[in-house]
BAFI-3210 file (N, C-alpha, C; in Angstrom, 3 decimals, decimal comma, padded with zeros to 6 digits):
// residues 238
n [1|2|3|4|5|6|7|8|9|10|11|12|13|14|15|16|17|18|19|20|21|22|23|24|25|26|27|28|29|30|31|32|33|34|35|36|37|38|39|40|41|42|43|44|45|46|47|48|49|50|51|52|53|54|55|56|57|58|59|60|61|62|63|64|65|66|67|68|69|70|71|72|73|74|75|76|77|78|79|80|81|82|83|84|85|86|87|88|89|90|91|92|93|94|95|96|97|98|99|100|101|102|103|104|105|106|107|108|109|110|111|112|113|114|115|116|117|118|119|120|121|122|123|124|125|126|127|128|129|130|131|132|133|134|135|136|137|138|139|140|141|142|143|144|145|146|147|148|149|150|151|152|153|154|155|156|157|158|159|160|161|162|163|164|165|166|167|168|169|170|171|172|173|174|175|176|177|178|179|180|181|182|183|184|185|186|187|188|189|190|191|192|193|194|195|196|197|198|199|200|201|202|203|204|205|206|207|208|209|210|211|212|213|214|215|216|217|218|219|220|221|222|223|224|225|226|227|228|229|230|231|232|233|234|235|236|237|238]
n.u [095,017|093,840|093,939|094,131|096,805|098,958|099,445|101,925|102,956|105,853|106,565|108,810|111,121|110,704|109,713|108,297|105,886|105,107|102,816|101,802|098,358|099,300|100,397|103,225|106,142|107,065|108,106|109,793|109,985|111,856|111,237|111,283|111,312|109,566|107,089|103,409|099,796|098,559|096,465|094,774|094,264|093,577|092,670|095,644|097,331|098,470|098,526|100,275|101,303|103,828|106,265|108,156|108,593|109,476|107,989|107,752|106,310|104,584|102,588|102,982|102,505|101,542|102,561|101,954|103,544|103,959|104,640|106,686|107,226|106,540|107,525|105,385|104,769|105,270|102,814|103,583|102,583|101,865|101,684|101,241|101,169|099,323|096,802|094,885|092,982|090,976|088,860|086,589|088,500|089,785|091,902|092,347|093,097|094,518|096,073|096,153|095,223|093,364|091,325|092,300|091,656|092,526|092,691|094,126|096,276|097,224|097,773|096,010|095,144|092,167|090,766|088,709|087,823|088,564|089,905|091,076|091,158|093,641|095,478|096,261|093,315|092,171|092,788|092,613|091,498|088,429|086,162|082,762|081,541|079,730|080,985|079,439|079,251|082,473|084,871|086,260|089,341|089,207|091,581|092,481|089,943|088,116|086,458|084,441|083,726|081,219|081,516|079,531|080,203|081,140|081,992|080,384|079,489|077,746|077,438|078,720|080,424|080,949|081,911|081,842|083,303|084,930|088,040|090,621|090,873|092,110|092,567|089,872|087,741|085,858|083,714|083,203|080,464|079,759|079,841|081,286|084,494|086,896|090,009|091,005|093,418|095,014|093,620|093,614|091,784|089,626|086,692|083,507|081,387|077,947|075,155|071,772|068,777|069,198|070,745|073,826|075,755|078,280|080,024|082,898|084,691|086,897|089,922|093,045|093,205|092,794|095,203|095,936|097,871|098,308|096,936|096,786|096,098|093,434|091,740|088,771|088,952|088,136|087,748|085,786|087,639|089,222|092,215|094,534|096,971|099,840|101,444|104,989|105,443|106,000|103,515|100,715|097,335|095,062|091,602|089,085|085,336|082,354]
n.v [084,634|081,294|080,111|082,131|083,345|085,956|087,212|089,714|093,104|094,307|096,953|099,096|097,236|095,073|093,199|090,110|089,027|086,450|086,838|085,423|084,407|086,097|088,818|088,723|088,186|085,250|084,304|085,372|086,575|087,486|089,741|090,233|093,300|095,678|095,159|095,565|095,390|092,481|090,209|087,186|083,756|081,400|078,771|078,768|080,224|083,331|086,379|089,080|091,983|093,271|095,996|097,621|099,745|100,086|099,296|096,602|095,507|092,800|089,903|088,049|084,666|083,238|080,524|079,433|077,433|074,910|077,154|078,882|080,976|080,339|080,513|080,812|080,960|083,401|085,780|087,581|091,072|093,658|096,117|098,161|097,966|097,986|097,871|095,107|092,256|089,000|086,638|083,842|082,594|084,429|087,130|090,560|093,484|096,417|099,551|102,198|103,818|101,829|099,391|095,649|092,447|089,171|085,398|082,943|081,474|083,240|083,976|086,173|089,148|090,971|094,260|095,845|098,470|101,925|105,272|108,157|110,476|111,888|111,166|107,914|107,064|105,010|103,018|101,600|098,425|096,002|093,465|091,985|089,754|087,680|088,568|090,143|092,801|095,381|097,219|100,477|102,734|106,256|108,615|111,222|112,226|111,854|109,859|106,752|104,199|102,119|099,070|096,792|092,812|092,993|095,652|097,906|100,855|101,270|103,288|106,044|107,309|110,722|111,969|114,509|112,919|111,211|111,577|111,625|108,726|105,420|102,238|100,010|097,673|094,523|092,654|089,316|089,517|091,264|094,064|097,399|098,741|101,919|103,386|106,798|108,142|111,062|112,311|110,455|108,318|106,061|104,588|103,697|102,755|102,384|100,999|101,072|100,887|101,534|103,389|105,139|105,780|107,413|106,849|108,028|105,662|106,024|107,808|109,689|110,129|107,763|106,853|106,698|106,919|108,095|106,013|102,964|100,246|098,163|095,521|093,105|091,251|088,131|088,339|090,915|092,703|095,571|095,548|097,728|099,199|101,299|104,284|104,360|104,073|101,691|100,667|098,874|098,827|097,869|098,183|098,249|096,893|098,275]
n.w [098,421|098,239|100,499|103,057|102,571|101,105|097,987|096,928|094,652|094,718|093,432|093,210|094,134|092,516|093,035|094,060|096,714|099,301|102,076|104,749|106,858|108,692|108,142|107,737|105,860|104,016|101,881|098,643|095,438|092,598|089,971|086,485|085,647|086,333|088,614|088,367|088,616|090,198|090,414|091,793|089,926|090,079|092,818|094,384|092,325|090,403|088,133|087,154|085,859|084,136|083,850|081,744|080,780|077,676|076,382|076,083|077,783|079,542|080,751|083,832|084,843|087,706|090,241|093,698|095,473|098,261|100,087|098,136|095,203|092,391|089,091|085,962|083,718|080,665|079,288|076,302|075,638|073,110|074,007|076,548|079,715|082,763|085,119|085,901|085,481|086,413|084,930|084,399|083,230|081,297|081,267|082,050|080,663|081,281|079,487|079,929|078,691|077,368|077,397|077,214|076,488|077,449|076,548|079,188|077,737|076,241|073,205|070,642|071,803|072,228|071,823|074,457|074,879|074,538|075,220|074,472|075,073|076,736|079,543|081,136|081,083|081,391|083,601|086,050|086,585|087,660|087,694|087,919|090,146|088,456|085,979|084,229|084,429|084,008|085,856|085,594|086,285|085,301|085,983|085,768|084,863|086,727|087,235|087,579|085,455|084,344|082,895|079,879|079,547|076,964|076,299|076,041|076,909|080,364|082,328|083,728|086,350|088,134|090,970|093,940|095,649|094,769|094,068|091,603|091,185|091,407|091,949|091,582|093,239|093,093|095,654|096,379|096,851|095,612|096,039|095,886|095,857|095,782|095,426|095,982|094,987|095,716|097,117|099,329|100,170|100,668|098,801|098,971|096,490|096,099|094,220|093,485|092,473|089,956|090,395|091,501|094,415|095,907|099,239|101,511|103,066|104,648|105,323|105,370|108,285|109,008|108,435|106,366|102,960|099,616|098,924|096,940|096,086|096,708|098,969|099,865|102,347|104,369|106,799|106,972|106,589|104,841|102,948|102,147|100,187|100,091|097,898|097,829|100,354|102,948|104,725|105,215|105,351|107,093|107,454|109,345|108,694|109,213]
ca.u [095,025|092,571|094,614|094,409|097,954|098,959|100,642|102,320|103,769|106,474|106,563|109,980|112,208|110,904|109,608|106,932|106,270|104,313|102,731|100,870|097,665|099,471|100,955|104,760|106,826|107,548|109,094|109,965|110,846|112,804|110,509|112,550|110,870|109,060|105,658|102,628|098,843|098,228|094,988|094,665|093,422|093,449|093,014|096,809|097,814|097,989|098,811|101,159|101,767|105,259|106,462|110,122|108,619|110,139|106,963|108,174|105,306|103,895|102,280|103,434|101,628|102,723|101,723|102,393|103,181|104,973|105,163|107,114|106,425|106,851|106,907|105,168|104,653|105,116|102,464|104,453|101,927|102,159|101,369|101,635|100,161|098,871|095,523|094,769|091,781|090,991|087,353|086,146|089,612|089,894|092,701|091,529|094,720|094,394|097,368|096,199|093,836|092,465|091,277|092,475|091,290|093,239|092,556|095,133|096,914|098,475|096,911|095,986|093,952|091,014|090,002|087,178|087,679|089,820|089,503|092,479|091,140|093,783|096,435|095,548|092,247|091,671|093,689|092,564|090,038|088,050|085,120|082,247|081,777|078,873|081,303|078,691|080,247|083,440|084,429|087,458|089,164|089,612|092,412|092,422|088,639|087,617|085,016|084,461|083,322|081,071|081,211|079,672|081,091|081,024|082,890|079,469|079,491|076,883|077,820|079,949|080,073|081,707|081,113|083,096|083,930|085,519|088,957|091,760|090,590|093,036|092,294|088,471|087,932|084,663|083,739|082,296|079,142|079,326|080,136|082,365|085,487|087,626|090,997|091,167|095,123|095,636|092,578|093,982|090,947|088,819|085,098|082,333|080,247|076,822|074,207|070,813|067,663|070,213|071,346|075,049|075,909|079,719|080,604|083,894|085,192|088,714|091,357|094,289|092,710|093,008|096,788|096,077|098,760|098,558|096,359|096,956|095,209|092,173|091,026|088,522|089,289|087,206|087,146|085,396|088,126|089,887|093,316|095,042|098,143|099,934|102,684|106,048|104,987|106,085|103,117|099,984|096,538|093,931|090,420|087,711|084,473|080,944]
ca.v [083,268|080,624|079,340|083,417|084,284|087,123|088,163|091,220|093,192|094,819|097,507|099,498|096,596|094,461|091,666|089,492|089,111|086,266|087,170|084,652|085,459|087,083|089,651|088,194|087,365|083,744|083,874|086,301|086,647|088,473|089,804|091,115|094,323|096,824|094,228|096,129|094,781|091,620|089,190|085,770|083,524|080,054|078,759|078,703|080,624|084,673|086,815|090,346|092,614|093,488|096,999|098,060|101,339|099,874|098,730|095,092|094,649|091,477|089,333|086,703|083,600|082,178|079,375|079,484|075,821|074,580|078,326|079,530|081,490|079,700|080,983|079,100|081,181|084,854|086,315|088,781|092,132|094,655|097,297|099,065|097,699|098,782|097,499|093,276|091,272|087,869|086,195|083,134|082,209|085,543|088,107|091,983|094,400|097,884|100,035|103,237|104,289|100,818|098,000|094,579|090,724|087,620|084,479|082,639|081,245|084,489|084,380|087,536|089,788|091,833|095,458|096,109|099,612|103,027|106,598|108,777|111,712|111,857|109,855|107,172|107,761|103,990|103,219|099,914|097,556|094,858|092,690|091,721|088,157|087,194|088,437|090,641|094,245|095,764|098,801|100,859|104,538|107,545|108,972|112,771|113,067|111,404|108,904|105,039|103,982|100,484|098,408|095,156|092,214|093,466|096,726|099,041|101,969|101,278|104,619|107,169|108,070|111,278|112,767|115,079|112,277|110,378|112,245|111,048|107,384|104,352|100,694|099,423|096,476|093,915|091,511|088,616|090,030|092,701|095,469|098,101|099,900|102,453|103,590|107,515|108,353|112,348|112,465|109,616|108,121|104,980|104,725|102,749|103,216|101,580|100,845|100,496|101,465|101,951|104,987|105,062|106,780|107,208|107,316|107,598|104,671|105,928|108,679|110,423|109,821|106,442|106,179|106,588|108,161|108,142|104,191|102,369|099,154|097,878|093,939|092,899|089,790|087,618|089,021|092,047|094,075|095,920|095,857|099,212|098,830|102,962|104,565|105,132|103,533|100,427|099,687|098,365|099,791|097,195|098,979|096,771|097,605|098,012]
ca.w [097,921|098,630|102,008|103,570|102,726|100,009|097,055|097,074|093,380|094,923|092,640|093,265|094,436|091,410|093,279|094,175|098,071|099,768|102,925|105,252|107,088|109,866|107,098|107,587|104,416|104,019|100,888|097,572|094,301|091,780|088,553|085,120|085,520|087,564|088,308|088,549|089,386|090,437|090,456|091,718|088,524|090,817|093,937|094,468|091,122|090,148|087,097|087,040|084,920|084,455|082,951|082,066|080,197|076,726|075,240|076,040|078,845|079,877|082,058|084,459|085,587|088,814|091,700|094,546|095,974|099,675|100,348|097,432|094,461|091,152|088,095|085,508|082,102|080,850|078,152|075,891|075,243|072,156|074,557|077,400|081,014|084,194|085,687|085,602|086,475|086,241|085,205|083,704|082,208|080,884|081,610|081,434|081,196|081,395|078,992|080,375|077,378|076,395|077,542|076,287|077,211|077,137|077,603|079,973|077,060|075,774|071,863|070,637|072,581|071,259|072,103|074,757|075,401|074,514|075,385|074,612|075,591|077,845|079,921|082,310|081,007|081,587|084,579|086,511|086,442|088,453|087,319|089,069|090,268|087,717|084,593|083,236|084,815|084,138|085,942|085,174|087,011|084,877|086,825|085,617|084,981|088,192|086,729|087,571|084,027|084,161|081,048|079,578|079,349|075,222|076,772|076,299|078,510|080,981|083,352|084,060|087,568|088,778|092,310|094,992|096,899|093,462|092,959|091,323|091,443|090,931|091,877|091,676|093,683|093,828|096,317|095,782|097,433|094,087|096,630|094,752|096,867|095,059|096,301|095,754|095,354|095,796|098,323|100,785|100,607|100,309|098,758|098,190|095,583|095,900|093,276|093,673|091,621|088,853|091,105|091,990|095,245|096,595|100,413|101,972|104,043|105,603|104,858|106,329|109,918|109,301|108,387|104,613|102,065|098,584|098,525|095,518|095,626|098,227|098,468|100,194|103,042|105,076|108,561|106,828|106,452|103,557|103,122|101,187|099,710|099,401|097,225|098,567|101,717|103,848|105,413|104,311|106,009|107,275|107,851|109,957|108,432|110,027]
c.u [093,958|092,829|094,305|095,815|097,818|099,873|100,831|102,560|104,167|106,886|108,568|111,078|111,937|110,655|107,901|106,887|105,298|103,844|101,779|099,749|098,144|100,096|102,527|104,934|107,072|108,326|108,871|110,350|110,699|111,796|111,685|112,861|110,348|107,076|104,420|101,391|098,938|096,793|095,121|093,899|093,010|093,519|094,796|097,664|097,352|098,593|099,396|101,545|102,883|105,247|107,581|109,346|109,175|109,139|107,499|107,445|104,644|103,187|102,744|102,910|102,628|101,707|102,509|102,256|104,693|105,717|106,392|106,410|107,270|106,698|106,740|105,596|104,628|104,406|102,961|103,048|102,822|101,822|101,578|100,994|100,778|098,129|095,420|093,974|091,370|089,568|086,894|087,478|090,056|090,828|092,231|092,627|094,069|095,533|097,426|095,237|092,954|092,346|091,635|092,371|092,032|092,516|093,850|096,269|098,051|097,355|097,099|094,558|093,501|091,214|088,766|086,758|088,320|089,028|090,775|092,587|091,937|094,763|096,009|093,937|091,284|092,686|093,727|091,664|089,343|086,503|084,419|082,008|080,709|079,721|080,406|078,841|081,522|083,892|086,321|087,649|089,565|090,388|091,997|091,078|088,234|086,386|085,723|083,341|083,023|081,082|080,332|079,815|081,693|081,913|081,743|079,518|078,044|076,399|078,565|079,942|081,564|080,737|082,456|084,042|085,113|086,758|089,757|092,010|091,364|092,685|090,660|088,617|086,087|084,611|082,928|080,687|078,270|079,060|081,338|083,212|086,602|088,844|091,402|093,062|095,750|094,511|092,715|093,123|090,372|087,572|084,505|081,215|079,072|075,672|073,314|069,661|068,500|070,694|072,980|075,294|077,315|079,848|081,774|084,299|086,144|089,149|092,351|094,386|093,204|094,064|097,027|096,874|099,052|097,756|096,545|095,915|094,739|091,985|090,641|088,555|088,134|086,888|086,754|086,311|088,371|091,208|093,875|096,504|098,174|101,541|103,466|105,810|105,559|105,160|101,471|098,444|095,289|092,866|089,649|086,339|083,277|080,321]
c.v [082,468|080,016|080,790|084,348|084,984|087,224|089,272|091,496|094,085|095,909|098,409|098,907|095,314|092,786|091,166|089,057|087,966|086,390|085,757|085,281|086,482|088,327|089,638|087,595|086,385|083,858|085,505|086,121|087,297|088,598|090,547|092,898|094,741|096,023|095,555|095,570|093,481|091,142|087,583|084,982|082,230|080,131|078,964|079,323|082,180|084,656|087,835|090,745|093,613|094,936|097,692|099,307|101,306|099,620|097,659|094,471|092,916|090,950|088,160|086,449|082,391|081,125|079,584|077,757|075,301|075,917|079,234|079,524|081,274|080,369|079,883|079,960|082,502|084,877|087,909|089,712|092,704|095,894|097,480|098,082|098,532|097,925|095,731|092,902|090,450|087,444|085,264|082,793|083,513|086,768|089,386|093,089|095,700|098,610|101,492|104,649|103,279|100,185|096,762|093,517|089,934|086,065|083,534|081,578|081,903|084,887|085,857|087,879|090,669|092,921|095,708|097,025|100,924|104,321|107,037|109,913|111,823|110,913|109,584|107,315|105,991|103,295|101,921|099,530|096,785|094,206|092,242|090,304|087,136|087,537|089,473|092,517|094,772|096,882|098,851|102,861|105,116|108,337|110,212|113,019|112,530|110,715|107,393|104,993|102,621|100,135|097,090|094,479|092,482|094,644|097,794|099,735|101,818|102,243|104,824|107,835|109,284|112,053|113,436|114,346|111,382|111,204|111,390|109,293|106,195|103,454|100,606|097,887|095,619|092,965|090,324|088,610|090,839|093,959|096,341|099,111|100,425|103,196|105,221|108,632|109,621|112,855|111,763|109,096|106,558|104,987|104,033|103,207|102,077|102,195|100,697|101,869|102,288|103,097|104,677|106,462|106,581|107,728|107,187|106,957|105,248|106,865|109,483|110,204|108,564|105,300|105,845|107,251|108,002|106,296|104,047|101,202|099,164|096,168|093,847|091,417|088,949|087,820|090,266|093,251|094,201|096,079|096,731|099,286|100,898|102,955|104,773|105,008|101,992|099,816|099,606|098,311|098,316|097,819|098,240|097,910|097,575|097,665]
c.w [098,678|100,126|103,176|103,305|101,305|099,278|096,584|095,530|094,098|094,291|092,466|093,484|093,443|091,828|093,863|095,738|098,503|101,368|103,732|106,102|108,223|109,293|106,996|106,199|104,780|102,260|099,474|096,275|093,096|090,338|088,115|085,476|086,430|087,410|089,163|089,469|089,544|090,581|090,444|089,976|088,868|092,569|094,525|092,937|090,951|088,530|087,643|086,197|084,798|083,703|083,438|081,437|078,717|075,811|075,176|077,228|078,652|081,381|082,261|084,830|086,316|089,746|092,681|095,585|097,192|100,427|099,452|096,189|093,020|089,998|086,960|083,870|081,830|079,068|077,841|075,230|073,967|072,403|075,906|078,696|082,260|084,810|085,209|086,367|085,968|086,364|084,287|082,377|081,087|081,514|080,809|081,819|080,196|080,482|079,308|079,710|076,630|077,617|077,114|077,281|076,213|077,230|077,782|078,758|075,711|074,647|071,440|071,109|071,783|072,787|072,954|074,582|075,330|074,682|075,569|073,984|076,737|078,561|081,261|082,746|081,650|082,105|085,096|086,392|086,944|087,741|088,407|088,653|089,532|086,195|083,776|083,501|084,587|084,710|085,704|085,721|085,740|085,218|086,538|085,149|085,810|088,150|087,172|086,728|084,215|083,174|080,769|079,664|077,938|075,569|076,070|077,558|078,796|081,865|083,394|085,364|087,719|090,175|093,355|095,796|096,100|092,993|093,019|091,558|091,002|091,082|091,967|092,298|094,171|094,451|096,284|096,012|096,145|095,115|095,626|096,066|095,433|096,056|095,238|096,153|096,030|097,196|099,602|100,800|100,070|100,264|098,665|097,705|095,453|094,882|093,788|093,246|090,791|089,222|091,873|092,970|096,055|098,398|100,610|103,140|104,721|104,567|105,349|107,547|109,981|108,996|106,946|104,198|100,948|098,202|097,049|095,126|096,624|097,555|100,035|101,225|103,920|106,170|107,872|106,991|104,814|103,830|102,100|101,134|099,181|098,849|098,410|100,210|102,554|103,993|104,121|105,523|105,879|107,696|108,038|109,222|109,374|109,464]
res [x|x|x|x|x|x|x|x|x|x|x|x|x|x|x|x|x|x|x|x|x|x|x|x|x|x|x|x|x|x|x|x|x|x|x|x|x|x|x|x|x|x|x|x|x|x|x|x|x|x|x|x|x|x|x|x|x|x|x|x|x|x|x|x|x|x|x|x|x|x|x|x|x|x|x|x|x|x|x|x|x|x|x|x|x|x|x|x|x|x|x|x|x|x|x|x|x|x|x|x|x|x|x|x|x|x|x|x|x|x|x|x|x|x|x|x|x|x|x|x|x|x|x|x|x|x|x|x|x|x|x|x|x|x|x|x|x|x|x|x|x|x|x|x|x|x|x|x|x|x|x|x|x|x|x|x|x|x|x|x|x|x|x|x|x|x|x|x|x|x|x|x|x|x|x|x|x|x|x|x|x|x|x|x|x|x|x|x|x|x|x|x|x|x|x|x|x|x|x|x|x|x|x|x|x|x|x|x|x|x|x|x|x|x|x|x|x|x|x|x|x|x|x|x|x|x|x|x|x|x|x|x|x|x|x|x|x|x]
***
């Protein structure tokens, strides 16, 4: 959030967590369903995407105001979610073979993106901070897929260091970190002279197990959110 503190999607206990910057809860609360990604959409305001598994997904839009976590409005989906990222008043939800954009007033959302060759073929998503990038993981073919803003495939990266890839995360710099789930690992994939090249940041050594999500913070770290885990993995960078 725009103050340093955090919102959690509690995924297995069905709740929403706020953390302050020292990573202590100050406050919680109760979603319908099993809440998935999260993405700020305001200084003091996120989105989540809820999923009971019924095909009755949605997203919730909350604030967070005097240290608790408000809910304000829930947009009802006709599909499936996973993945959520927030850009220019625009919500970008992932169903696991598509893409679909909102904008923050529910409506009906259009089509960017499908491939279903495959499950969790289009997994999560993050945007870069100009709006004109989309990237998205491939879970079981081990690609980070850039798009458009139009949802044209711009690249297809796969590389040894790229398995089993789940959250994409950019910083407002337009650095790219990927959080590799079955590998333990964390990457960054840099661009330059239209050449995409993946290193690995941190894995197993560094108290990784199964990462799910990565976000970038202002003392230059990353923070890595893992399955079936308690804790939650800060990595200082160089």
């Amino acid at each position: 959030m725009s103050n340093g503190e955090f919102l959690l999607s509690d995924t297995v206990n069905s709740k929403l967590k706020l953390l302050n910057s020292s990573y202590q809860v100050m406050s919680t609360s109760d979603v319908p369903d099993w809440p998935q990604d999260v993405c700020s959409t305001g200084q003091r305001e996120a989105a989540v995407t809820v999923n009971d598994n019924k095909d009755r997904d949605e997203i919730l839009l909350v604030r967070v105001k005097a240290g608790k976590i408000e809910q304000m409005k829930t947009i009802k989906l006709h599909h499936s979610s996973a993945g959520l990222a927030h850009h220019g008043g625009q919500l970008y939800v992932t169903t696991g073979t598509a893409l679909h954009v909102y904008d923050m007033a529910g409506g009906q959302g259009r089509q960017l993106y499908s491939d279903k060759n495959g499950e969790n073929t289009v997994h999560r998503c993050a945007v870069s901070p100009d709006g004109s990038r989309i990237y998205i993981t491939n879970f079981y073919k081990h690609r980070l897929i850039t798009l458009n803003k139009d949802g044209t495939t711009l690249s297809t990266l796969t590389h040894p260091e790229l398995r089993h890839p789940v959250t994409p995360h950019v910083t407002a710099q337009g650095h790219v970190f990927v959080t590799c789930y079955l590998q333990d690992t964390v990457v960054q994939v840099i661009e330059k002279n239209n050449q995409q090249t993946v290193t690995t940041l941190a894995g197993e050594k560094n108290g990784l197990t199964s990462p799910r999500s990565v976000c970038f913070i202002s003392n230059n770290s990353l923070l890595v959110s893992q399955l079936n885990n308690n804790n939650i993995v800060e990595l200082k960078l160089k």
